[in-house]
C-alpha positions as a Markdown table, in Angstrom:
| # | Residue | x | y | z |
|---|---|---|---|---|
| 1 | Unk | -5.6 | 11.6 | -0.2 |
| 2 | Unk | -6.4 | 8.5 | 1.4 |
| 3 | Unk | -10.4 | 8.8 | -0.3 |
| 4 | Unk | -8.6 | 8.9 | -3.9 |
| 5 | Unk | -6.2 | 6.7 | -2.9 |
| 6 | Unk | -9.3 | 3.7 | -2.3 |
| 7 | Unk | -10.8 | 5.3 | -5.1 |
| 8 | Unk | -8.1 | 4.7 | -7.7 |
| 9 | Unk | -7.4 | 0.6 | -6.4 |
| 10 | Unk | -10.9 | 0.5 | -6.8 |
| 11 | Unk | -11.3 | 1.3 | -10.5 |
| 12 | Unk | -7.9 | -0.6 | -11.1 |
| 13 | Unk | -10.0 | -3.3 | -9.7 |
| 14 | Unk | -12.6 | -2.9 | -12.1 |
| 15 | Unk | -10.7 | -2.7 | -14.9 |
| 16 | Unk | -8.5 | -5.6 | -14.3 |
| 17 | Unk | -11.2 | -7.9 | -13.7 |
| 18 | Unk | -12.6 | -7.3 | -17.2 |
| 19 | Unk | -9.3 | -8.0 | -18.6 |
| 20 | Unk | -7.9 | -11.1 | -19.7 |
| 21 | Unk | -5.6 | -12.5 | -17.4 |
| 22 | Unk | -2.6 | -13.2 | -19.5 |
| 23 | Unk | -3.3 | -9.6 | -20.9 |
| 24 | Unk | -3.6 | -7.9 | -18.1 |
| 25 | Unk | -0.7 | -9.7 | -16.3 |
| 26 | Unk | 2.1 | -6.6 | -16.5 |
| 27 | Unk | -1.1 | -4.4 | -15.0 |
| 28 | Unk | -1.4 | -7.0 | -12.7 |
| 29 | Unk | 2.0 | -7.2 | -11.3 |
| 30 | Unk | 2.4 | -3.4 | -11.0 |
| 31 | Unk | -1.1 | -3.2 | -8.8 |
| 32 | Unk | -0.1 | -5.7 | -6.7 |
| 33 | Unk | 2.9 | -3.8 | -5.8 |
| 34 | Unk | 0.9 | -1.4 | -5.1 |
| 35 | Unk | -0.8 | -3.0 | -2.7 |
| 36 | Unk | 1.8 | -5.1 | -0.9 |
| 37 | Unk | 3.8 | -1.7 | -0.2 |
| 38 | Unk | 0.4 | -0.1 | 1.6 |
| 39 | Unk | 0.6 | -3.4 | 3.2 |
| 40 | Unk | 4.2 | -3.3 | 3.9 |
| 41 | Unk | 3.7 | -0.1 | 5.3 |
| 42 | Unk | 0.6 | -0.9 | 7.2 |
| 43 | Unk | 3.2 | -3.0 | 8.6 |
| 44 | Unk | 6.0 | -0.6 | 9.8 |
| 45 | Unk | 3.7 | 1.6 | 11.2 |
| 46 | Unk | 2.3 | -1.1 | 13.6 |
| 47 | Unk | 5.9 | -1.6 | 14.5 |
| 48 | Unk | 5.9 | -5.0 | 13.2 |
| 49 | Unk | 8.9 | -6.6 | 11.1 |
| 50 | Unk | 8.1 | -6.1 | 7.5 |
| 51 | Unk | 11.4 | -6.9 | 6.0 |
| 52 | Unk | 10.3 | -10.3 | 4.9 |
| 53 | Unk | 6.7 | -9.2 | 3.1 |
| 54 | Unk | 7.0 | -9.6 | -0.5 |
| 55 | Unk | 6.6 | -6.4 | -2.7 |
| 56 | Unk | 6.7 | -7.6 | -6.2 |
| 57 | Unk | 4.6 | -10.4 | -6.6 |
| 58 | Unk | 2.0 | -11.5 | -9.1 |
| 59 | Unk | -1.2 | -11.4 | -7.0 |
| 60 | Unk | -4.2 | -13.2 | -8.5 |
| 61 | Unk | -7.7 | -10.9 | -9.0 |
| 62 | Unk | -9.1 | -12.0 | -5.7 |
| 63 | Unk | -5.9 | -11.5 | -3.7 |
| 64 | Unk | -5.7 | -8.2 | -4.9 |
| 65 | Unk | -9.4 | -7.6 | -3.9 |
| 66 | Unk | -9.1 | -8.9 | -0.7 |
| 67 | Unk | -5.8 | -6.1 | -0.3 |
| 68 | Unk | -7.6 | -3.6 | -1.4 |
| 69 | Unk | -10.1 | -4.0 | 1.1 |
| 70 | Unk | -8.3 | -4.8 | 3.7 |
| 71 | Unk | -5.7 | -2.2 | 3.0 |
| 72 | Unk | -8.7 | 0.4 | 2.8 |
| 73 | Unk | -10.1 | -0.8 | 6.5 |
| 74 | Unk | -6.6 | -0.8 | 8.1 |
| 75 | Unk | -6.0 | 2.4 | 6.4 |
| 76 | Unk | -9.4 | 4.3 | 7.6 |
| 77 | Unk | -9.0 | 2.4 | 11.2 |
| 78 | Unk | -5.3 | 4.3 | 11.5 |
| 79 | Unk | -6.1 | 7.7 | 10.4 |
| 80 | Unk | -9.8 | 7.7 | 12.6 |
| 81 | Unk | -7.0 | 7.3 | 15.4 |
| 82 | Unk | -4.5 | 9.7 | 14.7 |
| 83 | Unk | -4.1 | 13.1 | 16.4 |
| 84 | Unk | -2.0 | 16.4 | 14.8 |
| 85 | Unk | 0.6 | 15.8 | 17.4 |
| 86 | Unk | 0.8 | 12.1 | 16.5 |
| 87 | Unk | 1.9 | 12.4 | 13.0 |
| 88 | Unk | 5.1 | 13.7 | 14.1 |
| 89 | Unk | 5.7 | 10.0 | 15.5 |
| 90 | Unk | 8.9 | 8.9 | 14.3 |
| 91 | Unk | 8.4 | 5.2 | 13.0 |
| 92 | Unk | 12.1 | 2.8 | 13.5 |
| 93 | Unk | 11.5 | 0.1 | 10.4 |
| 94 | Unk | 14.4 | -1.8 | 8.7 |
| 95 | Unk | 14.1 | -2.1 | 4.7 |
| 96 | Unk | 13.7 | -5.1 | 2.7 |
| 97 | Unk | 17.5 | -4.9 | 2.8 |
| 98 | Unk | 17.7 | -4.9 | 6.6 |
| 99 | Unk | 18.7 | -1.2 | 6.5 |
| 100 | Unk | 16.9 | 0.6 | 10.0 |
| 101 | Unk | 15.4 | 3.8 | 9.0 |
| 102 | Unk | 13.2 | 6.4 | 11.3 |
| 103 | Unk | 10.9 | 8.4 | 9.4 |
| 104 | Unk | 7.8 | 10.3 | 10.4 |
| 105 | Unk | 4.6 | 9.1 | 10.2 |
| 106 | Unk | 3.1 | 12.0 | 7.8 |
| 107 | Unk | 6.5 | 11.5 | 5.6 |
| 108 | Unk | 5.5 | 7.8 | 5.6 |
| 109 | Unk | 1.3 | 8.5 | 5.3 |
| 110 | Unk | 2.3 | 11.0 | 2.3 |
| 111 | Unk | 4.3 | 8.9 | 0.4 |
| 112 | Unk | 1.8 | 5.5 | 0.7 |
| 113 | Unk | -0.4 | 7.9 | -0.9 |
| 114 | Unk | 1.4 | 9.2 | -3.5 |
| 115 | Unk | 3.5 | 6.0 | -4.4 |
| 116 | Unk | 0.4 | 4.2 | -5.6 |
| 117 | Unk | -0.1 | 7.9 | -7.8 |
| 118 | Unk | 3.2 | 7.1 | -9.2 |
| 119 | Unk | 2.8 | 3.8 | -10.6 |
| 120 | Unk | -0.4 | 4.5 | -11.9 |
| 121 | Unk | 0.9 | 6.8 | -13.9 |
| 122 | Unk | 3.4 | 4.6 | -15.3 |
């Protein structure tokens, strides 16, 4: 899942840099989402505060480039490290509302995945 979900940024990637940047600026928005919610994430599982990372913000080409990559690294660096047993880790996080929330690490691996899916479908 992980694979396609590098995959799929990268194309985005590709794309977006072809496109004019007032054009592609709804496109733009929606992919940096993407990316500050793996990065959000990223954050949470490292038991680190997130609550204050933005998720909707207009990211300029070579933000979202340096994201994807270093989404992609964190990412790969994580799952090299993770045993069966450790995915039933339960991660403590509060929302961007301050809401505290335990979920388990494959709940939380699974939808990272398929969130970006999501919105690139929309």
């Amino acid at each position: 899942m992980y694979e396609h979900l590098h995959w799929a940024n990268q194309r985005i990637l590709e794309v977006l840099k072809t496109m004019d940047p007032i054009d592609s600026h709804k496109a733009r928005r929606l992919f940096s989402h993407i990316l500050c919610s793996e990065q959000v994430w990223l954050t949470r599982i490292h038991g680190k505060e997130s609550s204050q990372l933005p998720l909707w913000i207009d990211h300029g080409i070579g933000d979202c480039e340096e994201l994807v990559k270093r989404n992609d690294q964190c990412f790969s660096e994580l799952l090299s490290s993770l045993s069966d047993a450790s995915l039933d880790q339960q991660i403590k996080y509060k929302n961007s509302k301050g809401y505290e929330f335990k979920t388990s690490l494959i709940d939380i691996l699974t939808h990272v995945a398929l969130h970006g899916q999501y919105h690139r479908g929309s």
